[in-house]
C-alpha positions as CSV (number, residue, x, y, z in Angstrom):
1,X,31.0,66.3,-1.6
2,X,32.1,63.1,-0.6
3,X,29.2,61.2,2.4
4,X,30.9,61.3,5.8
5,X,31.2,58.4,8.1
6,X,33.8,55.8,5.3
7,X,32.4,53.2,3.5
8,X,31.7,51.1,6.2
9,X,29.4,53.6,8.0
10,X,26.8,54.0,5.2
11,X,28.8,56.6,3.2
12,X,31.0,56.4,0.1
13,X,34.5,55.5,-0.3
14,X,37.0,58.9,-0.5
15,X,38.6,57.2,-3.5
16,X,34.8,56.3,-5.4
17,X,33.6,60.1,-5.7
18,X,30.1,61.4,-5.7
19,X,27.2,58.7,-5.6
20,X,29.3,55.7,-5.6
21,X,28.1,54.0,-2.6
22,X,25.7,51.0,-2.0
23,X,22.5,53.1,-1.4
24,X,18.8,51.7,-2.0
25,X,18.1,52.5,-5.4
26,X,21.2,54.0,-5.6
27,X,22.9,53.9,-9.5
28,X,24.8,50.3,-8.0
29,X,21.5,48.6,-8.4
30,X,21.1,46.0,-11.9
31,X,18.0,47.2,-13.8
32,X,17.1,43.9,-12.4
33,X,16.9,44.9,-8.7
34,X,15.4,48.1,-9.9
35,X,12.3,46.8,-11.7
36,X,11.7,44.1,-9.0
37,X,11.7,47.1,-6.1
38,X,9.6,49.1,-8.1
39,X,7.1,46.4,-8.8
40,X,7.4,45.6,-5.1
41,X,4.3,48.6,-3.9
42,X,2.2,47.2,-6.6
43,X,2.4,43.3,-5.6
44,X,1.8,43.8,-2.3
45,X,-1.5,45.8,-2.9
46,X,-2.1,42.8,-5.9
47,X,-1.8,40.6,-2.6
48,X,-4.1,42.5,0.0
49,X,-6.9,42.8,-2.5
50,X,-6.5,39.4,-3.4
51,X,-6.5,38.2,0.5
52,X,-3.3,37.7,1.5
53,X,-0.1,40.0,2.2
54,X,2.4,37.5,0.5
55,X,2.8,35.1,-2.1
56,X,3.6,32.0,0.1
57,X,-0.5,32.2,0.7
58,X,-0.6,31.4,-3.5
59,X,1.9,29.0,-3.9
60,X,0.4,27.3,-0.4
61,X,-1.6,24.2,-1.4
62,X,-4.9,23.6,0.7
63,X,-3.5,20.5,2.2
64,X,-0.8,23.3,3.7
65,X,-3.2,25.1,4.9
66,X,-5.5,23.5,6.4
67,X,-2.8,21.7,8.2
68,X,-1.3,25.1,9.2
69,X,-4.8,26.7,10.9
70,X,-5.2,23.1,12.0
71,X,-1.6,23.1,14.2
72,X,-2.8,27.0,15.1
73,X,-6.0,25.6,16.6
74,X,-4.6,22.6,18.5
75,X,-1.9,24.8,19.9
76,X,-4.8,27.1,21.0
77,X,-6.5,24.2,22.6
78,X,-3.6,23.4,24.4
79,X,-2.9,26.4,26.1
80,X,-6.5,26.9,26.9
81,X,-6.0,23.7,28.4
82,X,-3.3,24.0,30.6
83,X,-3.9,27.6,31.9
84,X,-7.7,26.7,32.5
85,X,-7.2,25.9,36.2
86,X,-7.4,29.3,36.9
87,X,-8.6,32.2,34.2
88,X,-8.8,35.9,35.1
89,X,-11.3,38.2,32.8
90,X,-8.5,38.9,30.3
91,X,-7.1,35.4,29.9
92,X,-11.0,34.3,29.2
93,X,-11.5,37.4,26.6
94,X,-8.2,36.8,24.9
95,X,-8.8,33.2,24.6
96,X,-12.3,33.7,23.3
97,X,-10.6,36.2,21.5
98,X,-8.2,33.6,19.9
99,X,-11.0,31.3,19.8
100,X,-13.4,33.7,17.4
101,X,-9.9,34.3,14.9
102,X,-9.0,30.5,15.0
103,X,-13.1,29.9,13.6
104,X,-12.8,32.7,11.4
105,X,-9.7,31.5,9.9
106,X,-10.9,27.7,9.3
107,X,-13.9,29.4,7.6
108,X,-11.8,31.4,5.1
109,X,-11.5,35.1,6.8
110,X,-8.3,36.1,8.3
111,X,-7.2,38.5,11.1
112,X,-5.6,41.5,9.2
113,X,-8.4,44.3,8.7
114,X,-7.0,44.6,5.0
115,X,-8.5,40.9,4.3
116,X,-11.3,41.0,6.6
117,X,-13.0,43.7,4.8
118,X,-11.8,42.6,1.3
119,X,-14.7,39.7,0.4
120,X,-12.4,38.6,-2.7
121,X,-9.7,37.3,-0.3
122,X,-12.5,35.5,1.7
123,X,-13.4,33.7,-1.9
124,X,-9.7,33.2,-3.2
125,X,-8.7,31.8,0.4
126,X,-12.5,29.4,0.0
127,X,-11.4,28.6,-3.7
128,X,-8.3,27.4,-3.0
129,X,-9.7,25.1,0.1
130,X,-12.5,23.9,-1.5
131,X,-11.4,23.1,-4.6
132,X,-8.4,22.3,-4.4
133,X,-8.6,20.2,-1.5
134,X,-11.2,18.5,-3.1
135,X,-9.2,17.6,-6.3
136,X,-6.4,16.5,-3.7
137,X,-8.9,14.5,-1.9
138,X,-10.4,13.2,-4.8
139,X,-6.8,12.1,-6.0
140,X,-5.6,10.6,-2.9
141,X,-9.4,8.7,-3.2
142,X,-7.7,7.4,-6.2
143,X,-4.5,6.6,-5.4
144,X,-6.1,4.6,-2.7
145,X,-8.4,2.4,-5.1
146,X,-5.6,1.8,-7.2
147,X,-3.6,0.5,-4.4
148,X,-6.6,-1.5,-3.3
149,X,-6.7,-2.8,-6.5
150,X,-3.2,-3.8,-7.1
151,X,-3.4,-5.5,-3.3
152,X,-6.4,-7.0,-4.1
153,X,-5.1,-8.4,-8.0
154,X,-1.6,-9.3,-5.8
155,X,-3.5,-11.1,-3.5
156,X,-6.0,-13.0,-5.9
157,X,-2.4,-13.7,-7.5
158,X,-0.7,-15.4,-4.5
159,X,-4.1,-17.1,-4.1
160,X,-3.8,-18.4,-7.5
161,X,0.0,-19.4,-6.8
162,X,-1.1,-21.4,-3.7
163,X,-3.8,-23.1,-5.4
164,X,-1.5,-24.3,-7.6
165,X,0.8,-25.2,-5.3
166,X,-1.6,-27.0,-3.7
167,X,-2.5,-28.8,-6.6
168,X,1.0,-30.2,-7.2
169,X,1.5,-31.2,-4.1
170,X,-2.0,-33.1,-4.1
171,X,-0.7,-35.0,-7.6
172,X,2.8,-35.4,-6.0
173,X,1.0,-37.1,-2.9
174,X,-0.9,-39.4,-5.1
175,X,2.3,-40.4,-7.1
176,X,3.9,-41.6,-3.7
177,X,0.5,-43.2,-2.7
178,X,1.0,-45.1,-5.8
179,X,4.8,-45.6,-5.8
180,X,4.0,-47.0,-1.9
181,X,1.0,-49.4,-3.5
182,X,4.0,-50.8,-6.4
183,X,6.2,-51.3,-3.7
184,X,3.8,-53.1,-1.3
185,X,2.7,-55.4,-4.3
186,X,6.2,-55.7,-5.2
187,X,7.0,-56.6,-1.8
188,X,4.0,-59.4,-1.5
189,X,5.1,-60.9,-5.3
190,X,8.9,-61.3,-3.6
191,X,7.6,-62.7,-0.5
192,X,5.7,-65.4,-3.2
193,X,8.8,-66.3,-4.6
194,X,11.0,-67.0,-1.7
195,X,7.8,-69.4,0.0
196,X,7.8,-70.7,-3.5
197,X,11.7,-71.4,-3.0
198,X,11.2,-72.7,-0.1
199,X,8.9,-74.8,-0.5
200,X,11.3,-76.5,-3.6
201,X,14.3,-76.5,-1.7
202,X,12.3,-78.7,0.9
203,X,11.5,-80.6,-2.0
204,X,14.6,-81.1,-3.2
205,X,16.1,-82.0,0.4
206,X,13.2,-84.6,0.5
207,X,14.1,-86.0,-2.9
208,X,17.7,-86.3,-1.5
209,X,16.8,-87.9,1.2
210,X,14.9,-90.2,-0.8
211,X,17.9,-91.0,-2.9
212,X,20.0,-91.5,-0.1
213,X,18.3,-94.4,1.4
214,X,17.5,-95.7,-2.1
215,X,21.3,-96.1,-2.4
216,X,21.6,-97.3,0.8
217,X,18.9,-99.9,-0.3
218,X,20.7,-100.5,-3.4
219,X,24.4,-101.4,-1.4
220,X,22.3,-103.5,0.9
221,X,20.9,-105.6,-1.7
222,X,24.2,-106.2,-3.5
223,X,26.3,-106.9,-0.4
224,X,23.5,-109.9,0.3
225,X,23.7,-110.7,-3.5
226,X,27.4,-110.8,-3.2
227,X,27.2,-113.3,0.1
228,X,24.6,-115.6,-1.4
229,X,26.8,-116.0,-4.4
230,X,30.2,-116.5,-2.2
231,X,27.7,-119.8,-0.4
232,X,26.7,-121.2,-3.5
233,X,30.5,-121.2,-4.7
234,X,30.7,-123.3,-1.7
């Protein structure tokens, strides 16, 4: 017989025959899909004895979850907040309630019964907090010294640069001291020279001077040698 309803109800197609249809577990399955559903029963009772009811809690690092509970406790304290204007006796039990689970939870224990009574989830859960979150923490410690350390060796290394710097531009300083002291001097020994020309071009306008009225002397003396010779002829 043929499953009423058509294939798209849940039944088979008229045209497949008996069995053909896409039924859980049905002979349509891979061995695959068959050996994963029957190992299914057996990983989720591997997973309550073990403390948790699914394998995200395993593959969750501590960091995750304490982060997680954290956000759970923080919305807690929010809603406490805001509805504590006015509380009846079931918002106050229910909050203490929520209160209790949230403590319970940062301490390892969970809410479902199956893990509360198992003390091996308790341990995994406190395993994978403690010591993982402590090799986290004591990683990110390290990470942290390194990068102190690489800051500090970058900045001893700019300090180093600007020393350095500092240094040339110290020695470049004095060189223009010194280039300004050569040029000063140079200056002063060019100022020596031109009083020193000076002083012999006055010199030589004085010696001039001097020739000039020795020649004038000179055409005096012969124009009265020439009229004393012109009275005598006389």
């Amino acid at each position: 017989m043929v499953a009423g309803g058509g294939h798209r109800h849940g039944g088979a197609a008229a045209e497949r025959g008996e069995g053909r249809g896409k039924r859980i577990g049905g002979p349509r399955l891979t061995p695959g899909r068959r050996r994963r559903r029957e190992r299914r029963p057996e990983r989720r009772k591997a997973a309550a004895r073990h403390g948790s009811t699914g394998t995200a809690a395993f593959r969750r690092s501590a960091t995750e979850t304490e982060r997680w509970t954290r956000s759970a406790r923080l919305r807690r304290t929010r809603r406490r907040r805001r509805r504590s204007g006015r509380r009846s006796g079931a918002t106050t039990a229910a909050d203490r309630s929520s209160a209790v689970t949230a403590e319970r939870e940062s301490d390892g224990a969970s809410s479902i019964p199956a893990e509360r009574e198992s003390g091996e989830g308790i341990i995994t859960r406190m395993y994978f907090r403690v010591v993982l979150g402590r090799d986290k923490f004591e990683a990110a410690i390290r990470r942290r010294i390194e990068v102190l350390n690489r800051n500090q060796c970058e900045q001893e290394g700019c300090g180093r640069a600007q020393a350095q710097r500092a240094q040339k531009l110290e020695e470049r300083a004095r060189a223009l001291e010194e280039r300004a002291r050569a040029l000063d001097q140079r200056e002063t020994t060019l100022a020596a020279h031109e009083a020193t020309a000076a002083e012999a071009e006055s010199t030589l306008c004085l010696r001039e001077e001097a020739l000039a009225e020795r020649n004038r002397t000179t055409l005096a003396v012969e124009a009265l040698v020439a009229r004393r010779a012109e009275e005598l002829r006389l």
